[in-house]
PDB file of N, CA, C and O in Angstrom:
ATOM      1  N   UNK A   1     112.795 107.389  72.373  1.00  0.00           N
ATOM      2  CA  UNK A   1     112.653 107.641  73.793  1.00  0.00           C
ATOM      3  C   UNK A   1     111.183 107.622  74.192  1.00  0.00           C
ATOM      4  O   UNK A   1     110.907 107.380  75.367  1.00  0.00           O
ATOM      5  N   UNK A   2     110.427 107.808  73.495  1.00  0.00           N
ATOM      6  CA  UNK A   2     108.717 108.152  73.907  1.00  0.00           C
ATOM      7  C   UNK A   2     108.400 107.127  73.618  1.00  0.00           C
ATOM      8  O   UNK A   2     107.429 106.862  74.326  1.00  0.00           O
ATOM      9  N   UNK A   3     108.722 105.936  72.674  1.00  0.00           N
ATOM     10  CA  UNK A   3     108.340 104.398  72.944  1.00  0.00           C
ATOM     11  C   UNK A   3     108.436 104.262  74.143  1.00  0.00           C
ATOM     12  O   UNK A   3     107.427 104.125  74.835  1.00  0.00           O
ATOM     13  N   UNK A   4     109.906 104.268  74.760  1.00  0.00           N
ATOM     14  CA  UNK A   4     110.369 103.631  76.178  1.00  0.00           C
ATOM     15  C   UNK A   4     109.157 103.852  76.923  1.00  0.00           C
ATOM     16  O   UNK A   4     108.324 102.998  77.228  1.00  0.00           O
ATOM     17  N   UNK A   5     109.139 105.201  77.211  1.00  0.00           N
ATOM     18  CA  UNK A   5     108.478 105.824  78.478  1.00  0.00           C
ATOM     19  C   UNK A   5     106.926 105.650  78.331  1.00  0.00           C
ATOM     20  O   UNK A   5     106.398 105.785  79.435  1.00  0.00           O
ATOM     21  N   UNK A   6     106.218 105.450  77.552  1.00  0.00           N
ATOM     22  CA  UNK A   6     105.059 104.514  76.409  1.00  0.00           C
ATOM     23  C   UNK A   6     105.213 103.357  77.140  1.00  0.00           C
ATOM     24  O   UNK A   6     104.219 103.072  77.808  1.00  0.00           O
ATOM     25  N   UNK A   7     106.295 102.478  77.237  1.00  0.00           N
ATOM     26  CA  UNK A   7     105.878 100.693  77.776  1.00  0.00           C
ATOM     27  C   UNK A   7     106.355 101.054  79.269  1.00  0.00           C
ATOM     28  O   UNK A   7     105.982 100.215  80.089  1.00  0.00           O
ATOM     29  N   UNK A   8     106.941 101.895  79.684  1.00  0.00           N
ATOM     30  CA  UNK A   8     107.069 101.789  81.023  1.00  0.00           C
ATOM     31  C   UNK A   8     106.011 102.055  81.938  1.00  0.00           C
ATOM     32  O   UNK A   8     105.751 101.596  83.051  1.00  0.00           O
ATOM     33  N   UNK A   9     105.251 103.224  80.937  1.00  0.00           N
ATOM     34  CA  UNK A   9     103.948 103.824  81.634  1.00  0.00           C
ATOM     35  C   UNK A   9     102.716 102.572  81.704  1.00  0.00           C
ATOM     36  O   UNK A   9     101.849 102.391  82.559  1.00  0.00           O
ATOM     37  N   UNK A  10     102.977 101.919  80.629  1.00  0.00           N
ATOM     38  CA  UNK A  10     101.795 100.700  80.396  1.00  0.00           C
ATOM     39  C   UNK A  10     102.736  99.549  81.398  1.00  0.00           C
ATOM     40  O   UNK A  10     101.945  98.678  81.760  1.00  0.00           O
ATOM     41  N   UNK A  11     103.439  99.409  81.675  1.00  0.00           N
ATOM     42  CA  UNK A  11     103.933  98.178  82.603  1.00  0.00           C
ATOM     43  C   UNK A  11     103.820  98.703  84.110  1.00  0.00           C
ATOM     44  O   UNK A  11     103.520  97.896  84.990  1.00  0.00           O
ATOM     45  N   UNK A  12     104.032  99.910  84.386  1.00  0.00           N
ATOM     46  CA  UNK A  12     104.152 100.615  85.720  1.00  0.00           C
ATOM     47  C   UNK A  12     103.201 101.748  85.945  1.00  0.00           C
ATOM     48  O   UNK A  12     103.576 102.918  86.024  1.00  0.00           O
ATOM     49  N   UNK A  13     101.777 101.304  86.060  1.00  0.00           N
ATOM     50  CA  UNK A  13     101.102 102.522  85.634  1.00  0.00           C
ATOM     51  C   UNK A  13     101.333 104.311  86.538  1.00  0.00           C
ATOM     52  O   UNK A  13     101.192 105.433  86.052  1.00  0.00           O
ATOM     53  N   UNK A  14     101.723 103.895  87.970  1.00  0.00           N
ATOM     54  CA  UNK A  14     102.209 104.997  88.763  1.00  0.00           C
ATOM     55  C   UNK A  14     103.588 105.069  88.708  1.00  0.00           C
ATOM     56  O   UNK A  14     104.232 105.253  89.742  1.00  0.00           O
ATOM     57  N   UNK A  15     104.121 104.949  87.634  1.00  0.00           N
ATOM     58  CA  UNK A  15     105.868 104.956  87.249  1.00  0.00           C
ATOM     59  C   UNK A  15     105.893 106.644  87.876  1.00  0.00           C
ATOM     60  O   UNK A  15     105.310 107.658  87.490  1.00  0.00           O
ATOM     61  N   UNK A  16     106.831 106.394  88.983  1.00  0.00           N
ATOM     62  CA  UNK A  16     107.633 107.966  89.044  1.00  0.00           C
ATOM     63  C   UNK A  16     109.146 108.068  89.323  1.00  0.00           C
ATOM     64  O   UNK A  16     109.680 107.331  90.152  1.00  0.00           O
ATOM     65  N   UNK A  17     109.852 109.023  88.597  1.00  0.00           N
ATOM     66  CA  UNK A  17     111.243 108.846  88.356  1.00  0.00           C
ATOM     67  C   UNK A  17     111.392 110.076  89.093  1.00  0.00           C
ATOM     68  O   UNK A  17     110.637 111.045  89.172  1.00  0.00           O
ATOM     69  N   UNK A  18     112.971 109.750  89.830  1.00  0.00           N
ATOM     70  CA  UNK A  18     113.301 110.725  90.730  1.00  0.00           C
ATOM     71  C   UNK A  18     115.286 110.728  90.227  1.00  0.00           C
ATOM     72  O   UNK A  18     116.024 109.848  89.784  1.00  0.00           O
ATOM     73  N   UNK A  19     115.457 111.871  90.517  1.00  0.00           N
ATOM     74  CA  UNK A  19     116.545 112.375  90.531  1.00  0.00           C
ATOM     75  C   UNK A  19     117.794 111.654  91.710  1.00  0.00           C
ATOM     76  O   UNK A  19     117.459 112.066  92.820  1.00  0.00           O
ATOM     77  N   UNK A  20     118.822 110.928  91.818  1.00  0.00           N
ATOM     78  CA  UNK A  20     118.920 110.704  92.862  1.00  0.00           C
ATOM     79  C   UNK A  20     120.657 111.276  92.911  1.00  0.00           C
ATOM     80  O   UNK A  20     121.410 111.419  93.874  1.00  0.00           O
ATOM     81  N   UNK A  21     120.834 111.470  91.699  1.00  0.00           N
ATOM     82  CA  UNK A  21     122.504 111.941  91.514  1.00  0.00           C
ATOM     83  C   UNK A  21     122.467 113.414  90.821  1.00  0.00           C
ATOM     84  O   UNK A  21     122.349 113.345  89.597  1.00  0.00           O
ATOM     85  N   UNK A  22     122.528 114.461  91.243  1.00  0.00           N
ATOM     86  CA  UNK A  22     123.227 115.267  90.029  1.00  0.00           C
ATOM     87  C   UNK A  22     121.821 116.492  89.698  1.00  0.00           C
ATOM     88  O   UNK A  22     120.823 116.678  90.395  1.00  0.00           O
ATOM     89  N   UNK A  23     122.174 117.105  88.526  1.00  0.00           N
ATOM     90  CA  UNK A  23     122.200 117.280  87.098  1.00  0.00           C
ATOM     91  C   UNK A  23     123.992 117.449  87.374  1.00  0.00           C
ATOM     92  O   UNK A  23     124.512 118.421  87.922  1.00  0.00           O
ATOM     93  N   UNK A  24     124.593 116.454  86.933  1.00  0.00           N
ATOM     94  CA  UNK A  24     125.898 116.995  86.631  1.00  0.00           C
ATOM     95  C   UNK A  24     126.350 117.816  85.243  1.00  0.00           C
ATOM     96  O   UNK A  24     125.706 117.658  84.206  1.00  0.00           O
ATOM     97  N   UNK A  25     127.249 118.504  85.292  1.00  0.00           N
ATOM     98  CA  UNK A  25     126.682 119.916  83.930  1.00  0.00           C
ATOM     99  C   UNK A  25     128.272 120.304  84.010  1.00  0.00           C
ATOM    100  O   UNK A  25     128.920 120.988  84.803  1.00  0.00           O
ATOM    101  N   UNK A  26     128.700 119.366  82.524  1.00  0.00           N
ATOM    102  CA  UNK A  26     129.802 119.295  82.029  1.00  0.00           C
ATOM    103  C   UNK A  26     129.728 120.492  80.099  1.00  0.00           C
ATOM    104  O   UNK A  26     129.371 119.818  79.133  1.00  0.00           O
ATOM    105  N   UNK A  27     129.954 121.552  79.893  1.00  0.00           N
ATOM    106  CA  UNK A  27     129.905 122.633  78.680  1.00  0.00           C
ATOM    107  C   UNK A  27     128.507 121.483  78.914  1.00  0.00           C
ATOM    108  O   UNK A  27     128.187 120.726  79.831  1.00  0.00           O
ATOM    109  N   UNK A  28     127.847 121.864  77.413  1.00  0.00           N
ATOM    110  CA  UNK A  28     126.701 121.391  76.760  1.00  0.00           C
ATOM    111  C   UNK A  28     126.308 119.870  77.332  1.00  0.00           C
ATOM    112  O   UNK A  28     125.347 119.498  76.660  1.00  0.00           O
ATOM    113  N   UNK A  29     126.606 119.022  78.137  1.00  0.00           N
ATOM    114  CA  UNK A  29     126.341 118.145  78.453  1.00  0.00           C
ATOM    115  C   UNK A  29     125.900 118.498  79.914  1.00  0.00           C
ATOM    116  O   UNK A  29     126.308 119.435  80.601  1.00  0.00           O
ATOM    117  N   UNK A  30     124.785 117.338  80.303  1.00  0.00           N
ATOM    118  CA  UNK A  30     123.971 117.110  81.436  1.00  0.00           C
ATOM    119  C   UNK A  30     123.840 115.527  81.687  1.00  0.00           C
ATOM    120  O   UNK A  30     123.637 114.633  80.866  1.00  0.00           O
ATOM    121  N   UNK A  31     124.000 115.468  82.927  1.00  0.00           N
ATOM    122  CA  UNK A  31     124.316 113.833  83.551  1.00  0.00           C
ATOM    123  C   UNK A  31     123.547 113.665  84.870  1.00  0.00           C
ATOM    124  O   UNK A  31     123.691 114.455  85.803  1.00  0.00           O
ATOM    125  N   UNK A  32     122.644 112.501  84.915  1.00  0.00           N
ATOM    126  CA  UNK A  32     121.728 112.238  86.030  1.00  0.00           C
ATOM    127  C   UNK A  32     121.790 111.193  86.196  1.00  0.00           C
ATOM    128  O   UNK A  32     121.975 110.461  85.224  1.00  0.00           O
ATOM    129  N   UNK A  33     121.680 110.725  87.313  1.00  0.00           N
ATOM    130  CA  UNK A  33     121.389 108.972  87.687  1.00  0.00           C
ATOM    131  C   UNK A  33     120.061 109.440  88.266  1.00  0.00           C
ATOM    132  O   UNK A  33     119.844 110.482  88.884  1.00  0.00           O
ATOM    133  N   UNK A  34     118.884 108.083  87.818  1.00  0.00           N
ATOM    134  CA  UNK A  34     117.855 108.590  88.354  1.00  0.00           C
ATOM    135  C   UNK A  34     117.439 107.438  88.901  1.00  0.00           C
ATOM    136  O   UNK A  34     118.198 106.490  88.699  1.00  0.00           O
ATOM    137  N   UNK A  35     116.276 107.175  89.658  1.00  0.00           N
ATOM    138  CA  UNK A  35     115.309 105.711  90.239  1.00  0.00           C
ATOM    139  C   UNK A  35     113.954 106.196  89.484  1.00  0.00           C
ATOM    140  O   UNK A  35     113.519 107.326  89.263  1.00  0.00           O
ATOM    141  N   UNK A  36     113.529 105.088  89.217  1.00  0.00           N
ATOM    142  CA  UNK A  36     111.779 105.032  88.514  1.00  0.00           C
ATOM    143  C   UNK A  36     111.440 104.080  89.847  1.00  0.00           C
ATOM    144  O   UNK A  36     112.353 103.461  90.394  1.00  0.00           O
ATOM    145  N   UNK A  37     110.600 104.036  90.143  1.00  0.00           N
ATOM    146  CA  UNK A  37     109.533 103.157  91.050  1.00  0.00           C
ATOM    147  C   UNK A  37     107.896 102.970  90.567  1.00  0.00           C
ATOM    148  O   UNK A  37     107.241 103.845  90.001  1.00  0.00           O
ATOM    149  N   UNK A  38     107.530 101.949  90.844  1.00  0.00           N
ATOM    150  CA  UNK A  38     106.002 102.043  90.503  1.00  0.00           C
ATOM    151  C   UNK A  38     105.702 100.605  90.317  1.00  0.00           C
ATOM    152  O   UNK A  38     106.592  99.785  90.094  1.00  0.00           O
ATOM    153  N   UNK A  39     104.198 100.238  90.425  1.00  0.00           N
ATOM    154  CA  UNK A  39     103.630  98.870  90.812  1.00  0.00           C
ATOM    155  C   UNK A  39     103.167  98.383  89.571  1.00  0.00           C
ATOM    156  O   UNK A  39     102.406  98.990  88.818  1.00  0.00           O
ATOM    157  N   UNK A  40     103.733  97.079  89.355  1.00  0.00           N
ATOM    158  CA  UNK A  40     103.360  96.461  88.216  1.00  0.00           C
ATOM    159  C   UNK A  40     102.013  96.074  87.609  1.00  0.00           C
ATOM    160  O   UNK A  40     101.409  95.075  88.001  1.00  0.00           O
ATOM    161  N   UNK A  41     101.473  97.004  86.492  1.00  0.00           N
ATOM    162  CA  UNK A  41     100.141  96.517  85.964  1.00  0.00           C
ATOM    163  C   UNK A  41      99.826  95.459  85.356  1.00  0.00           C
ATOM    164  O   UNK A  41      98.695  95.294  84.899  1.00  0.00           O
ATOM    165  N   UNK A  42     100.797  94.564  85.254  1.00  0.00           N
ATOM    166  CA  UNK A  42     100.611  93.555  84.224  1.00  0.00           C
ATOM    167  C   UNK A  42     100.510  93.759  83.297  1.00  0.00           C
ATOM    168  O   UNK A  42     100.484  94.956  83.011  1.00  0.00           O
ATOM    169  N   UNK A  43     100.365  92.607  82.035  1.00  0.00           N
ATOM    170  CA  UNK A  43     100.791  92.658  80.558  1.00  0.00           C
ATOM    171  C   UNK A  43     102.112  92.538  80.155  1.00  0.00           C
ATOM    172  O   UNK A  43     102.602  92.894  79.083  1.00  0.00           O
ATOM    173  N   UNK A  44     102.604  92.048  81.032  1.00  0.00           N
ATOM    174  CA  UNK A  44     104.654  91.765  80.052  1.00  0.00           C
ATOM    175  C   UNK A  44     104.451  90.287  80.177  1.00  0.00           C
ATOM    176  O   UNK A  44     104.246  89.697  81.238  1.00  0.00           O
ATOM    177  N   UNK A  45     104.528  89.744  78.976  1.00  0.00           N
ATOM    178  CA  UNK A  45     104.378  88.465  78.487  1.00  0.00           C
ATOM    179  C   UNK A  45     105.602  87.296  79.225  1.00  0.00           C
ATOM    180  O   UNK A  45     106.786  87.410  78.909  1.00  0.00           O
ATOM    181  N   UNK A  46     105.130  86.169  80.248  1.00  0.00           N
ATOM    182  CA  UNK A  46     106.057  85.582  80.329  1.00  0.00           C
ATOM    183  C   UNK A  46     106.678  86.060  82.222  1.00  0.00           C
ATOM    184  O   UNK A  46     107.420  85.519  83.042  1.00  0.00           O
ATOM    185  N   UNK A  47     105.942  87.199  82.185  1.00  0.00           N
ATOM    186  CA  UNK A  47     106.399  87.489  83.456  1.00  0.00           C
ATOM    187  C   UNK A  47     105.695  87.012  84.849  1.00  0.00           C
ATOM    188  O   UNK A  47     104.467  87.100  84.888  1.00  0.00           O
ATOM    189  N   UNK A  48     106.227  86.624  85.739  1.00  0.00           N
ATOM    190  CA  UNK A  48     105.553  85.962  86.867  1.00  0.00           C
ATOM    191  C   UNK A  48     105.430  86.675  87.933  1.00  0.00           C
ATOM    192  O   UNK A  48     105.336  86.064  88.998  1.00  0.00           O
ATOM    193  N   UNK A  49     105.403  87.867  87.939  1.00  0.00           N
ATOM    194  CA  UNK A  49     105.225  89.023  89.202  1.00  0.00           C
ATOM    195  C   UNK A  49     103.912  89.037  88.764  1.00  0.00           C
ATOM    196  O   UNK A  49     103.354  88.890  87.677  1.00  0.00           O
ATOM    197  N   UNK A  50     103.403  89.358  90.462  1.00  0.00           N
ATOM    198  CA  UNK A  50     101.968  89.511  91.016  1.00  0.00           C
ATOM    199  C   UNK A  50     101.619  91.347  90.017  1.00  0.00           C
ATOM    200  O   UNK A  50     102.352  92.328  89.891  1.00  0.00           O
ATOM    201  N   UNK A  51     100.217  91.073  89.522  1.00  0.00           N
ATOM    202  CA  UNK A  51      99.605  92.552  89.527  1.00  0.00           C
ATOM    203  C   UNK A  51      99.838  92.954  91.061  1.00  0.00           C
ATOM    204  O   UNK A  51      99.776  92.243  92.064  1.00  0.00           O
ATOM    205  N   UNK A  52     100.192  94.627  90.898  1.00  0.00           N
ATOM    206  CA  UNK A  52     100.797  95.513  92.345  1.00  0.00           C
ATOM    207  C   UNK A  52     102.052  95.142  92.778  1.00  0.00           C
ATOM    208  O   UNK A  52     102.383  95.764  93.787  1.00  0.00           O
ATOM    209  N   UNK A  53     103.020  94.206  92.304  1.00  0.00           N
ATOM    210  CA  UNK A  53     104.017  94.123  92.957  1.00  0.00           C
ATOM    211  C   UNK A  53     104.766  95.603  92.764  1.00  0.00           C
ATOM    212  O   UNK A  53     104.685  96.166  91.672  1.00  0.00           O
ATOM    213  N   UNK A  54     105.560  96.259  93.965  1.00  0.00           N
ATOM    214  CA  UNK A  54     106.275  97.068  93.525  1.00  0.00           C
ATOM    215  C   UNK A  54     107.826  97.169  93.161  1.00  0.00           C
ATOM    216  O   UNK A  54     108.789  96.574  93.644  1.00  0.00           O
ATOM    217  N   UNK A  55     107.749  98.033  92.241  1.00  0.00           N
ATOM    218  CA  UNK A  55     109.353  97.821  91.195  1.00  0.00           C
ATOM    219  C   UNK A  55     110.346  99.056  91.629  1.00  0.00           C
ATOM    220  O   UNK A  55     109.886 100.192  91.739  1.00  0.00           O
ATOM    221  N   UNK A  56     111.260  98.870  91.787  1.00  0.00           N
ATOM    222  CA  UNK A  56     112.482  99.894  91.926  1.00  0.00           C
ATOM    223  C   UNK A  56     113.523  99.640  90.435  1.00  0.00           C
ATOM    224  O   UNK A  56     113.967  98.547  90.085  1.00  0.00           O
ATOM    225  N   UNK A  57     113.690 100.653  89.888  1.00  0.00           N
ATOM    226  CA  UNK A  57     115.394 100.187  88.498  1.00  0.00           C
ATOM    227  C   UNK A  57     115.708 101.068  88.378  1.00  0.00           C
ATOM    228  O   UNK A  57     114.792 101.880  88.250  1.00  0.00           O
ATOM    229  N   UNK A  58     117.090 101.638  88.317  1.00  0.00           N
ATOM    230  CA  UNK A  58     118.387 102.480  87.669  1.00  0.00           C
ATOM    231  C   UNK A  58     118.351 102.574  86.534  1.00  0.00           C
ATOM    232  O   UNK A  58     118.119 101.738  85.661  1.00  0.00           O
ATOM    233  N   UNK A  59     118.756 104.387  86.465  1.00  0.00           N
ATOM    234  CA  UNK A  59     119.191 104.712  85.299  1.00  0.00           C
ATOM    235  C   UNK A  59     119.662 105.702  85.047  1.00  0.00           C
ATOM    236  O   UNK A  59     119.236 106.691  85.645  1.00  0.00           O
ATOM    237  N   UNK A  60     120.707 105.854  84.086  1.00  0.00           N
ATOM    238  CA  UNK A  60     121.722 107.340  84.197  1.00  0.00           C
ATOM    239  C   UNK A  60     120.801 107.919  82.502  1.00  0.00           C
ATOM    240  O   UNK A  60     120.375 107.299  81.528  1.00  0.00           O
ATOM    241  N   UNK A  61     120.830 109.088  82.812  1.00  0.00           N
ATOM    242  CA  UNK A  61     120.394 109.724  81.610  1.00  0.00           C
ATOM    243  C   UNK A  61     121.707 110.694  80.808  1.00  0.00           C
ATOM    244  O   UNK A  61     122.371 111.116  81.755  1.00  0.00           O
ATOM    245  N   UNK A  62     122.107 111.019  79.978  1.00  0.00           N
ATOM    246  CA  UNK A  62     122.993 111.669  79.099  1.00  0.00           C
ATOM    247  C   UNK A  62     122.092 112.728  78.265  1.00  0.00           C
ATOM    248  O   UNK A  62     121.282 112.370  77.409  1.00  0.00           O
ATOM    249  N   UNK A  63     122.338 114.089  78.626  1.00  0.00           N
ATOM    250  CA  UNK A  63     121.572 114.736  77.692  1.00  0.00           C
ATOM    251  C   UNK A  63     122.645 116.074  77.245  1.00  0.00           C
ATOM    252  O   UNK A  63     123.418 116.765  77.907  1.00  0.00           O
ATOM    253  N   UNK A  64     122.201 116.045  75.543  1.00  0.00           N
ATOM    254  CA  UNK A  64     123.406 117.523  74.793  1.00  0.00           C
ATOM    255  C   UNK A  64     122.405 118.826  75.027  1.00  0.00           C
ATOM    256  O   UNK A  64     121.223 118.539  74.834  1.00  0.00           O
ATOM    257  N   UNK A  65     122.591 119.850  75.309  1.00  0.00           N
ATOM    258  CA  UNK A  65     121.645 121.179  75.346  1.00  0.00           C
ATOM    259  C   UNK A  65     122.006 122.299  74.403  1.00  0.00           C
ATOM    260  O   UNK A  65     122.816 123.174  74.708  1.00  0.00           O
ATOM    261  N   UNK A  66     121.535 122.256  73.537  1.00  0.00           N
ATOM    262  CA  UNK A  66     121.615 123.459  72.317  1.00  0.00           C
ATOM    263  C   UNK A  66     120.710 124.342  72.134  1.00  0.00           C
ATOM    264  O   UNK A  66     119.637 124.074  71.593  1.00  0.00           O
ATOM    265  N   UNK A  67     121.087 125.709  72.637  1.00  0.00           N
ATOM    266  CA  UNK A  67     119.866 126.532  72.475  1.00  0.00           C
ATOM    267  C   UNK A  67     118.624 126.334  73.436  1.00  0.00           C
ATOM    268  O   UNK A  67     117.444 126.208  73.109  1.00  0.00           O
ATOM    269  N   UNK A  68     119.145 126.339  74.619  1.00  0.00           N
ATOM    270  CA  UNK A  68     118.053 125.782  75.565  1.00  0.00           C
ATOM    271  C   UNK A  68     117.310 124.688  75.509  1.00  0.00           C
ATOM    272  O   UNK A  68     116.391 124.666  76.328  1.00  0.00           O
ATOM    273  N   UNK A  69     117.437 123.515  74.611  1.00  0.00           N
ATOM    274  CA  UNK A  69     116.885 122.545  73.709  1.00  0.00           C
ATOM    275  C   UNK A  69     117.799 121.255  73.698  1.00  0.00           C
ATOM    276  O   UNK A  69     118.970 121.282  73.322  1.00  0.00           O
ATOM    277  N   UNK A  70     117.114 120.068  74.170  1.00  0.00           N
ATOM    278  CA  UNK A  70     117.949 118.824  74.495  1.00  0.00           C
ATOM    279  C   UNK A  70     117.561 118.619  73.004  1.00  0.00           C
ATOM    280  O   UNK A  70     116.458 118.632  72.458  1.00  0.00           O
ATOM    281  N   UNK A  71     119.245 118.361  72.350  1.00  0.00           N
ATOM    282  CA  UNK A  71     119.081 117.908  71.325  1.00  0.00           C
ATOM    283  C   UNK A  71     119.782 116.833  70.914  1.00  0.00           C
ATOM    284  O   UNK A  71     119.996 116.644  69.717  1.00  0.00           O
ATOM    285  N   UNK A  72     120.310 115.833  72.072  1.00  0.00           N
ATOM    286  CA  UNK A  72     120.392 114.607  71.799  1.00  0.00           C
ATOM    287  C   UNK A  72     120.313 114.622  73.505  1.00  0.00           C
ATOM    288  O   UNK A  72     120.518 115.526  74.315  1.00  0.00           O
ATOM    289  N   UNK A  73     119.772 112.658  73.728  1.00  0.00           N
ATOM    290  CA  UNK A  73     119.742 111.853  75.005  1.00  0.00           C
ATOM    291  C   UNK A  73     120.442 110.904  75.085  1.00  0.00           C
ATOM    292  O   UNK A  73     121.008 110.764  74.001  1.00  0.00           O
ATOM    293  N   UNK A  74     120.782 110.011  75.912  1.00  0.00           N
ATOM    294  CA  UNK A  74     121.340 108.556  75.717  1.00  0.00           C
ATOM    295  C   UNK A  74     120.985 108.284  77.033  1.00  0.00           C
ATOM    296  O   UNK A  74     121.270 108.972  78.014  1.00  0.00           O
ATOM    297  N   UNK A  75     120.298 107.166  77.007  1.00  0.00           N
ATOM    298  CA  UNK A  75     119.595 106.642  77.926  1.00  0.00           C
ATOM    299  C   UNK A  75     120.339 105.359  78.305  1.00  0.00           C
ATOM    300  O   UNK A  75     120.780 104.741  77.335  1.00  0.00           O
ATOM    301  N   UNK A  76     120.617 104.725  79.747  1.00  0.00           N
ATOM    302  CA  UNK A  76     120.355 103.705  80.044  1.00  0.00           C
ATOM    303  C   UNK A  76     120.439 102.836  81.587  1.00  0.00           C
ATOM    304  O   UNK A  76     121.136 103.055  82.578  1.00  0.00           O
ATOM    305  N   UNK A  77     119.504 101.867  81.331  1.00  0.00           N
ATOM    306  CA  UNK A  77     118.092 101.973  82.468  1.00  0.00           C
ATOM    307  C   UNK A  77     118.688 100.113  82.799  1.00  0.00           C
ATOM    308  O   UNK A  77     119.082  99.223  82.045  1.00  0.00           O
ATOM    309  N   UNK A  78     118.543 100.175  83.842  1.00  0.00           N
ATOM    310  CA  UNK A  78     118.917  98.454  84.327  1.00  0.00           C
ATOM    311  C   UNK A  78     117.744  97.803  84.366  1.00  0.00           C
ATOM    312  O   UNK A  78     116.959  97.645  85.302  1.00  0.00           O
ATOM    313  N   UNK A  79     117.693  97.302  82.817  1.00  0.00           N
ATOM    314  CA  UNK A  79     116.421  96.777  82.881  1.00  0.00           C
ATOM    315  C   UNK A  79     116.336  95.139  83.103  1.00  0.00           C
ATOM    316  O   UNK A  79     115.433  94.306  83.181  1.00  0.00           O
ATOM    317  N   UNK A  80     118.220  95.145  83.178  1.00  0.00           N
ATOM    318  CA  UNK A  80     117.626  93.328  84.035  1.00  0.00           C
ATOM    319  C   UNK A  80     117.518  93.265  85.039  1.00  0.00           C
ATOM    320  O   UNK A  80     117.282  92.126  85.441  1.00  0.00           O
ATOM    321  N   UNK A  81     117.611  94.457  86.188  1.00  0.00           N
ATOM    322  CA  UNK A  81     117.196  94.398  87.513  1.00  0.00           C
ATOM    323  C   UNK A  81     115.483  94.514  87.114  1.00  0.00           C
ATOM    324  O   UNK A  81     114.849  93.588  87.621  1.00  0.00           O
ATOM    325  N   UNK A  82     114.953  95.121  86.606  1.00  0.00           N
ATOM    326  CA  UNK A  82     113.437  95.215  86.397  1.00  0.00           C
ATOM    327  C   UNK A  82     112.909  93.938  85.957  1.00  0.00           C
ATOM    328  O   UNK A  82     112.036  93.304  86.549  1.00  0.00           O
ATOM    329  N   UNK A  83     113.536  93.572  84.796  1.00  0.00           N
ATOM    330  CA  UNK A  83     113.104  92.384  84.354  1.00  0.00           C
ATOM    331  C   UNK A  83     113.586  91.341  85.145  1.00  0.00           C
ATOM    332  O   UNK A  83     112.929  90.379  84.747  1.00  0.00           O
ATOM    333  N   UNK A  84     114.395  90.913  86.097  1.00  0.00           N
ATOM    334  CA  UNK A  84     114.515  90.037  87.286  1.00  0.00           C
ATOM    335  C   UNK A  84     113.558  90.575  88.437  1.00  0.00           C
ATOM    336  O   UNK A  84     113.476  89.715  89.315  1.00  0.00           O
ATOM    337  N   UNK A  85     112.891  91.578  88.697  1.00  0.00           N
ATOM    338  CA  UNK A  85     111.378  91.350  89.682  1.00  0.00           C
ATOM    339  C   UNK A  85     110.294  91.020  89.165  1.00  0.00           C
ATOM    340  O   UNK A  85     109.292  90.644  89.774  1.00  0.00           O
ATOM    341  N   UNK A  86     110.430  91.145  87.961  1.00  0.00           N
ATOM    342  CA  UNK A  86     109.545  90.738  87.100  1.00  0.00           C
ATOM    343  C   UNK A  86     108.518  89.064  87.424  1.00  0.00           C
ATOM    344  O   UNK A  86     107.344  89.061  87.797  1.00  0.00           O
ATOM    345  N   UNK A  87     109.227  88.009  87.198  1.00  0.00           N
ATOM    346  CA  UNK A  87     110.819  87.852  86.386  1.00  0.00           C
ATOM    347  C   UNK A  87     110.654  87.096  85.441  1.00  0.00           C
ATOM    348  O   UNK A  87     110.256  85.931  85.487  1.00  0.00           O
ATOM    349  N   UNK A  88     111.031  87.884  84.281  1.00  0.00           N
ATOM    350  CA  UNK A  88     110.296  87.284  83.108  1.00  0.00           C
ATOM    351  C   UNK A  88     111.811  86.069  82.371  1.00  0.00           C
ATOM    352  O   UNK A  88     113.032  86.221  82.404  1.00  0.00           O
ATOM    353  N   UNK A  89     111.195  85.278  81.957  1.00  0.00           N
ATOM    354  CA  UNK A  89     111.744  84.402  81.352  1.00  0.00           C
ATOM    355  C   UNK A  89     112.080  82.992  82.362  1.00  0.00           C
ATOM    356  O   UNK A  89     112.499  81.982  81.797  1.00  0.00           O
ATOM    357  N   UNK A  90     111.884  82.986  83.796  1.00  0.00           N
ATOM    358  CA  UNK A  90     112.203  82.166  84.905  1.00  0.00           C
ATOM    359  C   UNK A  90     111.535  81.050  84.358  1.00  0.00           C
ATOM    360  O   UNK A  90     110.668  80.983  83.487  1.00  0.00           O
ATOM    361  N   UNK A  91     112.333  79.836  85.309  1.00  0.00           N
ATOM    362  CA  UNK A  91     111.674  78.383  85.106  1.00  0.00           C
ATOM    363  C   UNK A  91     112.153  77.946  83.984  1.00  0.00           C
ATOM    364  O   UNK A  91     111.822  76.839  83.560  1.00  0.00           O
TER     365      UNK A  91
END
């Protein structure tokens, strides 16, 4: 998970993620849909978005809570909507 948020921070340098569904709070489980936004710094190989373009992408987060303590996540993030503003691989 700290890779992810590691290349997102280096691709989106004002990456900020917002809450837009929930904490839904099922026993030990927690459920969020969230939005990240933030302007592209460049460096993703292949990609043809302008430095500053700005990015919007989805993502629901899954988290277990043990002992006050997330002790598992499951992440996942629409990263071919990101990677289509991108848009890496075009042409």
């Amino acid at each position: 998970m700290k890779d992810l948020v590691v290349q997102m921070i280096s691709l989106l340098s004002d990456l900020v993620c917002t809450i837009d569904v929930g904490p839904l709070v099922d026993g030990d489980h927690v459920v969020v849909r969230w939005v990240a936004t933030g302007h592209y710094g460049g460096g993703m190989p292949g990609a043809g978005a302008p430095v500053g373009r700005e990015m919007t992408f989805h993502g629901t987060g899954i988290l277990r809570i043990a002992n006050d303590r997330v002790i598992e996540y499951w992440l996942n993030a629409d990263t071919l909507d990101l990677m289509t503003q991108l848009p890496v691989g075009a042409g």
